[in-house]
N, CA, C and O atoms as CSV, one atom per row, in Angstrom:
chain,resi,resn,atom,element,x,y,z
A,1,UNK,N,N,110.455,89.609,34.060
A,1,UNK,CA,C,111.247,88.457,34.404
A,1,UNK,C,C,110.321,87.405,35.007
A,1,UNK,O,O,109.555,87.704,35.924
A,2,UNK,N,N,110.386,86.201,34.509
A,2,UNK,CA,C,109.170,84.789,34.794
A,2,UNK,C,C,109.833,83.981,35.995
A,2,UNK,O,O,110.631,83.043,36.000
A,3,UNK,N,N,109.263,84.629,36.918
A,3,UNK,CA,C,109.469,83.386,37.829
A,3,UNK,C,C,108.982,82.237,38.046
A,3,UNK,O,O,107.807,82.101,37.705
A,4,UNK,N,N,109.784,80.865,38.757
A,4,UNK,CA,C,108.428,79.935,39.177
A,4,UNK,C,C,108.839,79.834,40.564
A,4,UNK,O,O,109.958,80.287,40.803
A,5,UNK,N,N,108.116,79.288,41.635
A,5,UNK,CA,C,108.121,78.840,42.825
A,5,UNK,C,C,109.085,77.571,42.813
A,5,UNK,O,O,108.818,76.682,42.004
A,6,UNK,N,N,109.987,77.450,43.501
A,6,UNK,CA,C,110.443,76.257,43.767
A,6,UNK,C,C,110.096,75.194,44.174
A,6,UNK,O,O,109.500,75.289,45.247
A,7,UNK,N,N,110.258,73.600,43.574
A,7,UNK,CA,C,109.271,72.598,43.588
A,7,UNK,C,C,110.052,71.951,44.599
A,7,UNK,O,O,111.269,72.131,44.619
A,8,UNK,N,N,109.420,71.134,45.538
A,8,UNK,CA,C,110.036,70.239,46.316
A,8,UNK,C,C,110.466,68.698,45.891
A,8,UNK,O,O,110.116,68.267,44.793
A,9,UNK,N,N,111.296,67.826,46.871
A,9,UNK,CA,C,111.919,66.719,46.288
A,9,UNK,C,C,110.720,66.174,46.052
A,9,UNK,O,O,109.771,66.874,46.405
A,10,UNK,N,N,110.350,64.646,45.331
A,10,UNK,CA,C,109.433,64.027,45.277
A,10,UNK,C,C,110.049,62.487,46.109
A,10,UNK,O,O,111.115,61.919,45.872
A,11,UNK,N,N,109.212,62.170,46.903
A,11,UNK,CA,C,109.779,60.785,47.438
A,11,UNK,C,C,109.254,59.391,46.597
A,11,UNK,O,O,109.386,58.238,47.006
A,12,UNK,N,N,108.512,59.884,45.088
A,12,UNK,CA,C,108.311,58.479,44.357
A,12,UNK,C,C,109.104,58.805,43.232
A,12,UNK,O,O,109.611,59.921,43.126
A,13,UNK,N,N,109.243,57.968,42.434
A,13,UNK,CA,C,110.381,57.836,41.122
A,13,UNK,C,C,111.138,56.935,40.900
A,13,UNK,O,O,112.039,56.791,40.074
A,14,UNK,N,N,110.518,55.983,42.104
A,14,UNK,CA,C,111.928,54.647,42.223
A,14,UNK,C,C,110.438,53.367,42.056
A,14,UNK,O,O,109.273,53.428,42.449
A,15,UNK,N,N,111.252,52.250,41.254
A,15,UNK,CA,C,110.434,50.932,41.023
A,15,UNK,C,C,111.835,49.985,40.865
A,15,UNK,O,O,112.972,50.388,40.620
A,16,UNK,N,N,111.286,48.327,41.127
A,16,UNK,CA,C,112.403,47.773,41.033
A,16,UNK,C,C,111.796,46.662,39.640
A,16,UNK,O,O,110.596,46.393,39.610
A,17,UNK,N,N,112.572,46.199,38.759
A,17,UNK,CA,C,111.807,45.697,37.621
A,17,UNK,C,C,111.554,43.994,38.214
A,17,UNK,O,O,112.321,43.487,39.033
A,18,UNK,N,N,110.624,43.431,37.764
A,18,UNK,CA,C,110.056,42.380,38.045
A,18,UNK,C,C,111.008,41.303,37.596
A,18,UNK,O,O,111.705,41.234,36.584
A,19,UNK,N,N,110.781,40.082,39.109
A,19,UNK,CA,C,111.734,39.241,38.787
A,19,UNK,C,C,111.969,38.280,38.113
A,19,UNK,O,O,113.082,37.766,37.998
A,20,UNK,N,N,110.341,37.697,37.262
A,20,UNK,CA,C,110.235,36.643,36.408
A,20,UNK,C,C,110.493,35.597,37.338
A,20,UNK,O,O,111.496,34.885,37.313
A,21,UNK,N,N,109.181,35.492,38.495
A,21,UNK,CA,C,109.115,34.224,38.834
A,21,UNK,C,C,107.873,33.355,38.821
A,21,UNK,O,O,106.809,33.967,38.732
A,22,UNK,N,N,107.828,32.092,38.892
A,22,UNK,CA,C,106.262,31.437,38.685
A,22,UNK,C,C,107.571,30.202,37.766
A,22,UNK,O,O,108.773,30.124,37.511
A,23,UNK,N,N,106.287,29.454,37.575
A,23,UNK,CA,C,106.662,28.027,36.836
A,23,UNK,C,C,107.211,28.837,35.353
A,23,UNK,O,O,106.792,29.889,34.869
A,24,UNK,N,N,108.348,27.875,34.833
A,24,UNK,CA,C,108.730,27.709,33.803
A,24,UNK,C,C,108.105,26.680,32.714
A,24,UNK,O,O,107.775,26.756,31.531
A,25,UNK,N,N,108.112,25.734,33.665
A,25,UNK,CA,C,107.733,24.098,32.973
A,25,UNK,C,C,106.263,23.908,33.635
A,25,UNK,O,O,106.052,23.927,34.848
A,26,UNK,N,N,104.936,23.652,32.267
A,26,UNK,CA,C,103.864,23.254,32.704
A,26,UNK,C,C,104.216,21.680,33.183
A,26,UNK,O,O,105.211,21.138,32.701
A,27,UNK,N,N,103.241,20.857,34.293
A,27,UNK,CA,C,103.064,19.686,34.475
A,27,UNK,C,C,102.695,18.893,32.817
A,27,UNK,O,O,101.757,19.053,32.036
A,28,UNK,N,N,103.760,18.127,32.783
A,28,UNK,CA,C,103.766,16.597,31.617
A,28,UNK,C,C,104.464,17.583,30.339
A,28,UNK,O,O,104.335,17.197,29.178
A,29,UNK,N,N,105.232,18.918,30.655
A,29,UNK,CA,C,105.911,19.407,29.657
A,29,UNK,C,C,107.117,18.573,29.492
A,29,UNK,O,O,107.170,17.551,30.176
A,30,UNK,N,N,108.007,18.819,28.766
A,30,UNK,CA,C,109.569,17.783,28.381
A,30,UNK,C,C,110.172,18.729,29.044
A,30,UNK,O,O,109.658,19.816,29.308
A,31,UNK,N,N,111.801,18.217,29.493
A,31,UNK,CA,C,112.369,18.911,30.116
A,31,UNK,C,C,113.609,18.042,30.037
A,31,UNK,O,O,113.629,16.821,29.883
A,32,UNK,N,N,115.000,19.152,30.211
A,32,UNK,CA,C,116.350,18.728,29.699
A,32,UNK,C,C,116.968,18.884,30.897
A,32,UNK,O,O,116.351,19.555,31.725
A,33,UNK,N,N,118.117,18.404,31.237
A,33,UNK,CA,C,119.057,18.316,32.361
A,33,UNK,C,C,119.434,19.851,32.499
A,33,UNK,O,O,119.992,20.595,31.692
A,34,UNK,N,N,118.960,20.084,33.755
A,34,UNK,CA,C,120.095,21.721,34.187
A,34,UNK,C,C,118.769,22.269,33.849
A,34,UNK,O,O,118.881,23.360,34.410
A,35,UNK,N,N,117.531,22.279,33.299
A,35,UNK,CA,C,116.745,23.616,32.907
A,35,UNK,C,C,115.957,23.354,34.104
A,35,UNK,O,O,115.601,22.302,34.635
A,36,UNK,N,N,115.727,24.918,34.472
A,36,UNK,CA,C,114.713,25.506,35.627
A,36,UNK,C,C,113.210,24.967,35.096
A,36,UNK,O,O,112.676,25.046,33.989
A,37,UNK,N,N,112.798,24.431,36.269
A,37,UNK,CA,C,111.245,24.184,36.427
A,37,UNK,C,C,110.438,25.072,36.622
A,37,UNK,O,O,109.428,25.319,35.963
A,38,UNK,N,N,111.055,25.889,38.039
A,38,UNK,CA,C,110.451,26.993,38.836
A,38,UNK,C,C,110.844,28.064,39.640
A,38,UNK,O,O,110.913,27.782,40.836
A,39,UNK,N,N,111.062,28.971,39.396
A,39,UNK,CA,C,111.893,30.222,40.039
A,39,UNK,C,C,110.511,30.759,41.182
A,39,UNK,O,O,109.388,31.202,40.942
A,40,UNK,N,N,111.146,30.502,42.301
A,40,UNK,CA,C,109.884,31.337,43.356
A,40,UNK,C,C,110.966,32.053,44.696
A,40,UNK,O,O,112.196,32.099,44.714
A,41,UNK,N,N,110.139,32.471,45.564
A,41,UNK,CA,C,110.638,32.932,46.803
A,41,UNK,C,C,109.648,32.225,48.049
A,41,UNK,O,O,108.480,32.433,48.378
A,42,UNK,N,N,110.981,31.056,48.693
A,42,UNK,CA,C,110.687,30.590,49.700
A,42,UNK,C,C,109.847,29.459,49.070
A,42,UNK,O,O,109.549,29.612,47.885
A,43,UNK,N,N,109.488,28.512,49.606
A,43,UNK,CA,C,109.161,26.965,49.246
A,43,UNK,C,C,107.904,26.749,48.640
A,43,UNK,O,O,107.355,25.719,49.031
A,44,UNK,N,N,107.409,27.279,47.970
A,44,UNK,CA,C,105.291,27.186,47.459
A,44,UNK,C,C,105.803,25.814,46.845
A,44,UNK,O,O,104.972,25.011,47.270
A,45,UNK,N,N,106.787,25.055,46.020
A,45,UNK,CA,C,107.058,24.217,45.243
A,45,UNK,C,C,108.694,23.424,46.000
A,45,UNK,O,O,109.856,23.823,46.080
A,46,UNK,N,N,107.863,21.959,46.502
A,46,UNK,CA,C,109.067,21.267,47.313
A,46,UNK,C,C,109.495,20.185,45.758
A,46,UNK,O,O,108.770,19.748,44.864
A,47,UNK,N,N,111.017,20.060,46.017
A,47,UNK,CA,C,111.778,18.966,45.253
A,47,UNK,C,C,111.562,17.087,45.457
A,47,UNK,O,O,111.527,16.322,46.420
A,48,UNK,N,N,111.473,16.971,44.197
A,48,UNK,CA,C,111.551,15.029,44.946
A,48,UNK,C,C,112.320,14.333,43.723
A,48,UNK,O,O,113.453,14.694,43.404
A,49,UNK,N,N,111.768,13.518,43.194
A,49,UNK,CA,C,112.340,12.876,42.156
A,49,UNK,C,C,113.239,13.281,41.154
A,49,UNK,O,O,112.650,13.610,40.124
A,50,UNK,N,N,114.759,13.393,41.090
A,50,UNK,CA,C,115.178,13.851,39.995
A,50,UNK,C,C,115.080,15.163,39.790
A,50,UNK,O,O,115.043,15.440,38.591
A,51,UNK,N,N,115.022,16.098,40.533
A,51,UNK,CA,C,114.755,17.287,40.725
A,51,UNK,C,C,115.590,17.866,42.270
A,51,UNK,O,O,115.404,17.377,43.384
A,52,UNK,N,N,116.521,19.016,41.938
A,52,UNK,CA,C,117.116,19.578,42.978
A,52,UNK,C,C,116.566,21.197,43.199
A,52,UNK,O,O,115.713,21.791,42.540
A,53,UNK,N,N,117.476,21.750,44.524
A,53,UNK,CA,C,116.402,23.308,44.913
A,53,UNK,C,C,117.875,24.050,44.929
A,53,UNK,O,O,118.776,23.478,45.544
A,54,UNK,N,N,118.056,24.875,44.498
A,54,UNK,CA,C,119.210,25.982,44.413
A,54,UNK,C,C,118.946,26.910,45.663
A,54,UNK,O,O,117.865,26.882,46.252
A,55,UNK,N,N,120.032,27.768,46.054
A,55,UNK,CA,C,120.431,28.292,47.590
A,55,UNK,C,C,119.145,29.371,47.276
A,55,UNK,O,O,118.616,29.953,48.223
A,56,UNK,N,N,118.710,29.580,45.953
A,56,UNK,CA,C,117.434,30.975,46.219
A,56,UNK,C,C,116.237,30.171,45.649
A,56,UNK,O,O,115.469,30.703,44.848
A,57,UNK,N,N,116.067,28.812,46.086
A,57,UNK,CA,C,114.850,28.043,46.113
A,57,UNK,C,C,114.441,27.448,44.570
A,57,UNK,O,O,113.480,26.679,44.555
A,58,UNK,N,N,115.166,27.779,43.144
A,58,UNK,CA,C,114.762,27.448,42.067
A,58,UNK,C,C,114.662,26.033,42.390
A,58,UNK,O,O,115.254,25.413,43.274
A,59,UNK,N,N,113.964,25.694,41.682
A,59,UNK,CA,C,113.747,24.154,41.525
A,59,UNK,C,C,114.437,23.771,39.924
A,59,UNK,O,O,114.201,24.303,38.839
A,60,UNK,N,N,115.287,22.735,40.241
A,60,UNK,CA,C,116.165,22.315,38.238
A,60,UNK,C,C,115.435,21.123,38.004
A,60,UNK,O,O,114.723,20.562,38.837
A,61,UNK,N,N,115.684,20.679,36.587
A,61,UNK,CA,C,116.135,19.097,36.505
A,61,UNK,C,C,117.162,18.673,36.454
A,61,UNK,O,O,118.076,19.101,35.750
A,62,UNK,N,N,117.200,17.656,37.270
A,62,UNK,CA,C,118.911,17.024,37.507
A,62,UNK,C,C,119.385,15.729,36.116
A,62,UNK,O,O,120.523,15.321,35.883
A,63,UNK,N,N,117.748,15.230,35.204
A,63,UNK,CA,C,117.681,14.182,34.408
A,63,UNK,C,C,116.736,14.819,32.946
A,63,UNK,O,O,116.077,15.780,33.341
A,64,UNK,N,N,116.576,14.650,31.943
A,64,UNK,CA,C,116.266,14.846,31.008
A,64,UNK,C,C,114.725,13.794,31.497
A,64,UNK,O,O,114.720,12.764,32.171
A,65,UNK,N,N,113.679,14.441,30.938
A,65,UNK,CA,C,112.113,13.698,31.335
A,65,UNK,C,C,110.532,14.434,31.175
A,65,UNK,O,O,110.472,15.449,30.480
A,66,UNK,N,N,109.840,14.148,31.529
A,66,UNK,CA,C,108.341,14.982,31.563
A,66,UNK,C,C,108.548,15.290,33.411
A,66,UNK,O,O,109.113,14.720,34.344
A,67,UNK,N,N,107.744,16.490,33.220
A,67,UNK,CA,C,107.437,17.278,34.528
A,67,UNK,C,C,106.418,16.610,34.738
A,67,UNK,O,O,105.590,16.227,33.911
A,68,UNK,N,N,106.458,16.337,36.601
A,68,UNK,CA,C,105.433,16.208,37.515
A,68,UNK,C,C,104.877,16.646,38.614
A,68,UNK,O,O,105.180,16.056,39.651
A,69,UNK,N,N,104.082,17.601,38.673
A,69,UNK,CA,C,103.564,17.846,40.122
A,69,UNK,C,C,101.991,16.762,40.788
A,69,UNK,O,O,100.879,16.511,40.326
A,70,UNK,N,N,102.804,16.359,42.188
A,70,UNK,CA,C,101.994,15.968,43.110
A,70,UNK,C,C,101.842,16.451,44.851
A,70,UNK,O,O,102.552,16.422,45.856
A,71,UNK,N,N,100.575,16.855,44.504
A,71,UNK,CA,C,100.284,17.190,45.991
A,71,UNK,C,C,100.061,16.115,47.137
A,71,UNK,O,O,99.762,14.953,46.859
A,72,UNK,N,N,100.228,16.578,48.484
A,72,UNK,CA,C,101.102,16.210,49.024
A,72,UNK,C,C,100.178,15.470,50.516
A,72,UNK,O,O,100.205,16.500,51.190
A,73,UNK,N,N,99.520,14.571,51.315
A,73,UNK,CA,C,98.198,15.226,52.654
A,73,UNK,C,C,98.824,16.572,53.335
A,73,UNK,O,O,97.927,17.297,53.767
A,74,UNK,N,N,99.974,17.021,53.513
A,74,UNK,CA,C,99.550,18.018,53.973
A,74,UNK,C,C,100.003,19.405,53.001
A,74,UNK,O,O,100.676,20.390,53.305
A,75,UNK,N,N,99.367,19.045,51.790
A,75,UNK,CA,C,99.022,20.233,50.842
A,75,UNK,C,C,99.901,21.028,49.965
A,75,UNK,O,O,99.757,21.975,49.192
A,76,UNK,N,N,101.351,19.907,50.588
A,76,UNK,CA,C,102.548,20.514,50.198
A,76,UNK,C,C,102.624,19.924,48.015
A,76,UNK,O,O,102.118,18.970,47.424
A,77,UNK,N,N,103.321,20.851,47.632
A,77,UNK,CA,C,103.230,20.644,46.034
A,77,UNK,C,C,104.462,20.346,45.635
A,77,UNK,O,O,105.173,21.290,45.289
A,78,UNK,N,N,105.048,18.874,45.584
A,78,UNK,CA,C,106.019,18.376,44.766
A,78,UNK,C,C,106.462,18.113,43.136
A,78,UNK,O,O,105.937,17.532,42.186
A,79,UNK,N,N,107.381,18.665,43.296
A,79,UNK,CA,C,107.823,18.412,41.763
A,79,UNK,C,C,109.082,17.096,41.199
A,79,UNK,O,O,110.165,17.026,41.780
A,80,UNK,N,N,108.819,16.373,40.318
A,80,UNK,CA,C,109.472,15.645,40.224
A,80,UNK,C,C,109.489,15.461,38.730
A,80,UNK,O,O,108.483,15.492,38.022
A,81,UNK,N,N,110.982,15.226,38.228
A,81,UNK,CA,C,111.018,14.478,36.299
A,81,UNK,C,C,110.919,13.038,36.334
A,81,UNK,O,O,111.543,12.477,37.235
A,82,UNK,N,N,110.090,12.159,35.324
A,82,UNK,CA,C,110.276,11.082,35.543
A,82,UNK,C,C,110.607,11.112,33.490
A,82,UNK,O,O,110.164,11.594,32.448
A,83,UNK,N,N,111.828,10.093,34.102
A,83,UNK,CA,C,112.912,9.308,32.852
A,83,UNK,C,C,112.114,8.968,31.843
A,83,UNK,O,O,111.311,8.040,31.945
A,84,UNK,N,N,112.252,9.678,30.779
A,84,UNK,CA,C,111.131,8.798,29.102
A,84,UNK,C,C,112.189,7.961,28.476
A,84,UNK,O,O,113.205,8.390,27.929
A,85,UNK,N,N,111.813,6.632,28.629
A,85,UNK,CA,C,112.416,5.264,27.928
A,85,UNK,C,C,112.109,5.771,26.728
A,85,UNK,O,O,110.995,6.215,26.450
A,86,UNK,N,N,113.064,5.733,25.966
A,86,UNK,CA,C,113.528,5.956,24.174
A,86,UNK,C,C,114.283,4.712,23.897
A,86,UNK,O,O,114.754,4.512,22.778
């Protein structure tokens, strides 16, 4: 009769899957009303022009335009759409 020794619990086996965050939209890409710029955690990327921040920090476009980032004197990285005359 084959015995085995009894194995103990293991405390690894758990992962949580990745959240897909970082820029969406390169700087001077096109961009449509309502689409995400930038999904992050906590502020690396502040809002300005035509551009709003959702309650878990995404950054949208509020206007159809080309993406802009400008930094900031104190280092801060703004994003803004500016309007393409058609």
């Amino acid at each position: 009769m084959a015995h085995h020794k009894a194995g103990g619990s293991t405390k690894n086996g758990r992962d949580s899957a990745g959240r897909r965050l970082g820029l969406k939209v390169c700087g001077s890409g096109y961009i449509t009303k309502g689409a995400i710029i930038v999904r992050q955690r906590g502020t690396r990327y502040y809002p300005k022009h035509n551009v709003d921040m959702g309650k878990d920090h995404t950054i949208f476009a509020l206007e159809d335009g080309i993406v802009v980032f400008k930094k900031s004197k104190n280092n801060r990285v703004f994003v803004s759409v500016d309007k393409v005359n058609s």
